[in-house]
C-alpha positions, -999 to +999 in steps of 0.1 A: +000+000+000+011+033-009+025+058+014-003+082+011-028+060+017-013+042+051-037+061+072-042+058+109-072+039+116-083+057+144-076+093+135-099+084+103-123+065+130-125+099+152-127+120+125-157+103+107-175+101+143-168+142+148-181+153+114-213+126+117-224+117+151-251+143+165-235+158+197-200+148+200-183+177+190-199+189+226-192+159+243-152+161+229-157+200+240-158+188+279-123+172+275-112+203+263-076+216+260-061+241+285-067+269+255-110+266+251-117+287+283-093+316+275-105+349+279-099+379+257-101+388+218-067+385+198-081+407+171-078+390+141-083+408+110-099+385+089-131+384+081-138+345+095-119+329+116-120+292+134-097+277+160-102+246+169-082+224+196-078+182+184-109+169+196-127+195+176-135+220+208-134+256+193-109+276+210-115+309+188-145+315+162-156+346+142-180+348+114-176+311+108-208+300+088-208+330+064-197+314+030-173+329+012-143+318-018-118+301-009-094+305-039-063+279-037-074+262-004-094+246-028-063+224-038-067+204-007-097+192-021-081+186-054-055+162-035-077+148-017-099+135-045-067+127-065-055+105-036-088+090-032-089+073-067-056+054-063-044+066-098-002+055-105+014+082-088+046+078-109+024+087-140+039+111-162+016+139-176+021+165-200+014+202-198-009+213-225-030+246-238-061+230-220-040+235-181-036+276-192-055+298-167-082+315-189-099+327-154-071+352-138-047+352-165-018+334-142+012+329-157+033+295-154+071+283-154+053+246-161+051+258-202+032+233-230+051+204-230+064+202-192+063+167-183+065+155-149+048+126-128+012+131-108+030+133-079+049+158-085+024+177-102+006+171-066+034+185-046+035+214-069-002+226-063+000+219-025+030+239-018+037+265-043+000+270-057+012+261-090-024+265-107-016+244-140-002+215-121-034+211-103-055+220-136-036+189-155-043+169-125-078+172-132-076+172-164-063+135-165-083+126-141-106+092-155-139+107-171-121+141-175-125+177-157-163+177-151-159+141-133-135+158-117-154+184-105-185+163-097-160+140-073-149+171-051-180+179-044-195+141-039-161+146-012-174+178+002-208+163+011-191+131+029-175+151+047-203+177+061-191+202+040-231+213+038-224+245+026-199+244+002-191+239-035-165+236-059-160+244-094-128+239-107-094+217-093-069+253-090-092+273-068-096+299-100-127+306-098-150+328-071-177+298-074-155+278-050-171+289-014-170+273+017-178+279+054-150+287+077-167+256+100-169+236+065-131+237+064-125+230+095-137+194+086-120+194+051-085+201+071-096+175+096-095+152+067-064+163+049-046+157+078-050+121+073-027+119+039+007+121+046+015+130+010-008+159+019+011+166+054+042+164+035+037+184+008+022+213+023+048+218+053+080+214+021+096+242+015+117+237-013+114+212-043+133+208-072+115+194-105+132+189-140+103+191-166+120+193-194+148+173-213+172+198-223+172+222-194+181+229-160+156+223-130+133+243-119+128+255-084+094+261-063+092+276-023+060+272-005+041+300-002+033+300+036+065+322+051+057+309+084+069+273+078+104+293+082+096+308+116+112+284+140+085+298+165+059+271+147+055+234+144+032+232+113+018+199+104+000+212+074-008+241+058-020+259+031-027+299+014-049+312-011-057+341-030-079+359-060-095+389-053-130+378-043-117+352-013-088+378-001-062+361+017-068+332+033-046+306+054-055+277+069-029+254+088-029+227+116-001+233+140+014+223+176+011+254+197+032+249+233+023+210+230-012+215+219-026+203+182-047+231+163-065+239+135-071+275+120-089+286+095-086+320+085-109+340+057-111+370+035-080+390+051-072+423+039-031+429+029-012+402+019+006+394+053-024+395+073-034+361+072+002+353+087-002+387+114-029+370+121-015+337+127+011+352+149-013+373+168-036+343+176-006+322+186+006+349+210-028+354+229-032+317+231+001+316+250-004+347+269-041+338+286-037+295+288 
């Protein structure tokens, strides 16, 4: 069996009984962590925000059931689904005119005719946001793009994800909404792919797409995966205009395992001033 899909039995046991059974994220909420009965705001600036500790007890929440687009954080979805279908993983696939971004207009170092296997192409989208790497994975996926499609949102709904929906594998378009609560579950579940745990918390990789070139390199595009202040476990950013920033990681905070979801920030550090801000008044009041 795969690496990816050597999954701990009971995190994926505890995770299906949180997001289905009726009252048990109150019951896990009475064997809470020493940071769900802190007092005090730590003024976030996003729009939604939602802390939760690991039983699924909400430390911090604002605005968490408005629905609003979630850009890239979309791409968790994507891997998830790719992941799901236990496609070759050593597959090679070809960028083509189909993977161009016709939405936004992004540009691409992957040009027509970079070749490189589905797991890379997987890696690529989770931590750099490449947006044609996760277009060509859906793309290739069996019955095409709009089975693609149809299978992130058949995910979504096992999930709980009640009031969300997705449109397109890169997180390109504004039609791509979810909940701040809604992705608390989706991270919930990511969490259980190490190929998704790995991915997202690289910081560097090194690809060689083409046959007559050098390789090319890619960073991951949450700067706080350098801050030796955080243990991050998983992570992921996103942005087009109509979601604003958004950031949503799990992380270990003074021995304690989070999640945070943060929505719609304004300024492109906010969603890590944020971050840092929570992190501090969790520390400062637990």
């Amino acid at each position: 069996m795969p690496l990816y899909r050597k999954q701990s039995l009971a995190r994926i046991l505890g995770i299906t009984l949180l997001l289905l059974v009726p009252g048990l994220n109150a019951q896990a909420a009475t064997d809470e962590s020493r940071f769900t009965d802190i007092k005090g705001d730590p003024k976030l600036r996003s729009a939604s925000a939602l802390i939760t500790d690991a039983r699924g007890a909400v430390i911090y929440s604002k605005d968490v059931n408005t629905v609003r687009s979630i850009a890239s954080l979309t791409k968790l979805m994507t891997a998830m689904v790719i992941l799901d279908a236990d496609l070759d993983m050593d597959e090679k696939i070809t960028i083509t005119k189909d993977d161009r971004d016709l939405v936004r207009l992004t540009g691409s170092r992957l040009e027509y005719g970079a070749n490189l296997s589905r797991r890379e192409l997987l890696q690529l989208a989770l931590m750099s946001s490449e947006n044609r790497a996760a277009t060509a994975l859906g793309r290739t996926y069996p019955g095409g793009m709009k089975k693609f499609v149809a299978g992130m949102n058949t995910k979504a709904s096992a999930l709980g994800m009640s009031n969300s929906h997705f449109a397109d594998p890169a997180g390109l378009y504004a039609d791509n909404v979810a909940t701040a609560r809604d992705l608390s579950k989706m991270v919930a579940a990511a969490s259980t792919y190490p190929l998704i745990t790995q991915a997202t918390t690289t910081l560097r990789q090194e690809v060689h797409p083409y046959s007559r070139r050098g390789p090319l390199r890619y960073g991951n595009t949450n700067r706080l995966l350098k801050n030796e202040s955080w243990d991050i476990g998983l992570s992921k950013t996103g942005y087009i205009n109509e979601a604003g920033r958004c950031l949503i990681m799990q992380a270990n905070i003074d021995g304690e395992e989070v999640s945070i979801v943060l929505l719609n920030s304004f300024g492109k550090l906010t969603p890590f001033g944020d971050s840092n801000r929570l992190r501090k008044w969790m520390l400062a009041n637990s």
